[in-house]
LUMSE-571955 format. One record per residue (C-alpha): x, y, z. Coordinates in nm, 3 decimals, padded with zeros to 5 digits. Example, Ala and Ser with C-alpha at 12.3 -4.5 7.8 and 13.67 -1.06 7.14 Angstrom:
<c1->01.230&c2->-00.450&c3->00.780>
<c1->01.367&c2->-00.106&c3->00.714>
END
This chain:
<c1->10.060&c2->04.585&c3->12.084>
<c1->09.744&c2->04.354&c3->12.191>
<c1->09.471&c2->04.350&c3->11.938>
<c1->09.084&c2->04.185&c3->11.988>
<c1->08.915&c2->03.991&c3->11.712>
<c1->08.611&c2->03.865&c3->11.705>
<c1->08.495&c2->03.506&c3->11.854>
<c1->08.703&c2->03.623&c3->12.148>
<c1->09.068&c2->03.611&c3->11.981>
<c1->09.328&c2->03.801&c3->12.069>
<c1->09.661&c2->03.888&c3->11.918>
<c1->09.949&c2->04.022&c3->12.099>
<c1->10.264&c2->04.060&c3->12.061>
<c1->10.376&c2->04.071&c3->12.405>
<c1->10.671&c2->03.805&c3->12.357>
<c1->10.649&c2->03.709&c3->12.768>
<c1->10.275&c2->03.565&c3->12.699>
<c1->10.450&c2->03.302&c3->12.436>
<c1->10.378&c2->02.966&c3->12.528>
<c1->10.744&c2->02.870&c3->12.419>
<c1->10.657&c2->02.469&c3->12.521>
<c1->10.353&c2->02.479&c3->12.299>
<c1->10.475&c2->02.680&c3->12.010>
<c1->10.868&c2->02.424&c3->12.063>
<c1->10.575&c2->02.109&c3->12.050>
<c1->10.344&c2->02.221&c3->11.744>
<c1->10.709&c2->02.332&c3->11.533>
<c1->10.923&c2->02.027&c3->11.628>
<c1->10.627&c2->01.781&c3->11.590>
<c1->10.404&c2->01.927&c3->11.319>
<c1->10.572&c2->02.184&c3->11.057>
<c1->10.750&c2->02.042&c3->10.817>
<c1->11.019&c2->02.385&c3->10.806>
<c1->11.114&c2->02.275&c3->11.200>
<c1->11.080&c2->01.919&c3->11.261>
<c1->11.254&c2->01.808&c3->11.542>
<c1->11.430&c2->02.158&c3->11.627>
<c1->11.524&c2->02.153&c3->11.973>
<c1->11.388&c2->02.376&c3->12.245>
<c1->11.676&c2->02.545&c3->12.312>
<c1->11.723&c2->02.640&c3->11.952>
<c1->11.319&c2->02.735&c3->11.997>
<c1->11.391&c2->02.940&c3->12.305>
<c1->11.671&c2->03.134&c3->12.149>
<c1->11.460&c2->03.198&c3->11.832>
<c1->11.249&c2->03.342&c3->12.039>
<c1->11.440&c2->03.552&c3->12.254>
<c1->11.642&c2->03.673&c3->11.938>
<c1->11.342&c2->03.766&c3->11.735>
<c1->11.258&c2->04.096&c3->11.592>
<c1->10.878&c2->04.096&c3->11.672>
<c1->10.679&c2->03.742&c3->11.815>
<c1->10.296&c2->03.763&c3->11.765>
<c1->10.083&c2->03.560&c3->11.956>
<c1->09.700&c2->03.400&c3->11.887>
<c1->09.494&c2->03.364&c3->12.216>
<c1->09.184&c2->03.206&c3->12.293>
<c1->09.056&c2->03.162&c3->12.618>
<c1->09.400&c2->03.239&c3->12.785>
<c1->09.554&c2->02.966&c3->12.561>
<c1->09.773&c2->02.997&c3->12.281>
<c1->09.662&c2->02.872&c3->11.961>
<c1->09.868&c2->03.030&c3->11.664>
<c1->10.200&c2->03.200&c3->11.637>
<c1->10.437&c2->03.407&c3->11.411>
<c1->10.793&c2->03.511&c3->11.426>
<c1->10.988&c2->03.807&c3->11.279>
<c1->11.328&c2->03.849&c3->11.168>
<c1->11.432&c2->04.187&c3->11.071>
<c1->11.716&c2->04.447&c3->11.028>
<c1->11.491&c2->04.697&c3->11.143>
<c1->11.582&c2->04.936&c3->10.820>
<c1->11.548&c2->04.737&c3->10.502>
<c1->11.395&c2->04.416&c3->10.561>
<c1->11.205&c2->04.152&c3->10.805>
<c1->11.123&c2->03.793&c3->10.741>
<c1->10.788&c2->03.616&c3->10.840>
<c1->10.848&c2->03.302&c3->10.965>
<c1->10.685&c2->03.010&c3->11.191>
<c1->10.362&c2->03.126&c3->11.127>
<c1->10.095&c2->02.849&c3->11.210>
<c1->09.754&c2->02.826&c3->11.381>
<c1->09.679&c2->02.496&c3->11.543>
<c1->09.398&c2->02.254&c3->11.309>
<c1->09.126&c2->02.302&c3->11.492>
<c1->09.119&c2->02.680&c3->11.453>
<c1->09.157&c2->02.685&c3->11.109>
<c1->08.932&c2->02.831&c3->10.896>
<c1->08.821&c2->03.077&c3->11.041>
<c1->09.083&c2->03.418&c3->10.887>
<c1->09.305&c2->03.371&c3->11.197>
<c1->09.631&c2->03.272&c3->11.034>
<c1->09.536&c2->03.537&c3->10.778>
<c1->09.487&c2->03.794&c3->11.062>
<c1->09.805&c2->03.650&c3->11.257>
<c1->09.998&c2->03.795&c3->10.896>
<c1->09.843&c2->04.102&c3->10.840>
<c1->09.912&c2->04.202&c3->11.255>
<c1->10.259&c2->04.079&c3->11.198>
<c1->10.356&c2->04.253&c3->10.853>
<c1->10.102&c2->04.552&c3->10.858>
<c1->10.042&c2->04.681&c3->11.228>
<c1->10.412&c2->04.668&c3->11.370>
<c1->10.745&c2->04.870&c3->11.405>
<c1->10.832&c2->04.705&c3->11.062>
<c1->10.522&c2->04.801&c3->10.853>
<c1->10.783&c2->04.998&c3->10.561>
<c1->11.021&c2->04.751&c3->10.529>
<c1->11.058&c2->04.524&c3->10.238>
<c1->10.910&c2->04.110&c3->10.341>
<c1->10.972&c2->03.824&c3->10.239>
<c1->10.904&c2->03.494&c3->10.308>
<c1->10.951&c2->03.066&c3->10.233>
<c1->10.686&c2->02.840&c3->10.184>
<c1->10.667&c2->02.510&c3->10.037>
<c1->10.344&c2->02.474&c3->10.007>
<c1->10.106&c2->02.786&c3->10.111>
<c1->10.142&c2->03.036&c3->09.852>
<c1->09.793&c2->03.104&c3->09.740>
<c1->09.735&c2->03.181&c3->10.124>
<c1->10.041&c2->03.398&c3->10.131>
<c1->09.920&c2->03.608&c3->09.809>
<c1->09.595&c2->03.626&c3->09.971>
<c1->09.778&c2->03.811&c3->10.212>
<c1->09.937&c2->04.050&c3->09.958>
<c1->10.271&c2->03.854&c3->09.913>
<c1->10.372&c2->03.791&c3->09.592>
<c1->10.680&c2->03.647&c3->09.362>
<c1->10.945&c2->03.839&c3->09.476>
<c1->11.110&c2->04.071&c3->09.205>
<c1->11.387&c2->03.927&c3->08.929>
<c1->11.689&c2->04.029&c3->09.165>
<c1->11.585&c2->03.847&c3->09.491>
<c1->11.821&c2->03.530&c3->09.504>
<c1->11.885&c2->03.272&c3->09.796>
<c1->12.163&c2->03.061&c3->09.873>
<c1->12.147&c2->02.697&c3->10.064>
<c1->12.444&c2->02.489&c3->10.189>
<c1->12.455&c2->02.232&c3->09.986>
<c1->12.368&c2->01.845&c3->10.075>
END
């Protein structure tokens, strides 16, 4: 599913455009969620995932989001980034609403972790997730 925006962007969520090099360099070197994840953990993500969405511009790709889902009840957003000097401009914004809205898993239930975009999130219609959602961590 390929979808135009104006300026010339395009989203797409064609997972064989993915610039896996780019998307393994701006993770691993610049969001905090993925520092120094490995390629191959990057590549498998990749190839495992439910849904990838890509951001174009001018052939190159600038932004990226990945899906996790169980196709019935549930998908997770995650990875979702547009590279600095695009931001601004309602792409990462658009990058969500493609990804949770305009998909195979439009029904389902999302959910998401941040640290430290929520207001951007809610913007996006996420909100606190209800009194019975709970998550568990290894600890240490």
């Amino acid at each position: 599913m390929r979808k135009e925006l104006p300026g010339g962007f395009e989203l797409d969520d064609d997972v064989d455009r993915i610039d896996v090099a780019e998307v393994h360099r701006f993770l691993s070197t610049e969001a905090y969620w993925a520092l120094d994840r490995s390629l191959e953990k990057q590549e498998r993500l990749i190839r495992k995932a439910a849904r990838i969405v890509g951001l174009y511009h001018g052939g190159c790709q600038i932004g990226f989001a990945r899906v996790e889902s169980d196709a019935d009840i549930f998908a997770y957003l995650t990875d979702v980034y547009v590279l600095p000097e695009y931001r601004g401009r309602g792409l990462g914004a658009a990058i969500v609403r493609f990804s949770v809205e305009k998909g195979p898993f439009a029904d389902l239930i999302w959910v998401l972790h941040t640290l430290d975009a929520q207001s951007f999130y809610e913007k996006c219609g996420f909100g606190t997730p209800s009194p019975r959602t709970m998550e568990w961590r290894k600890p240490g």
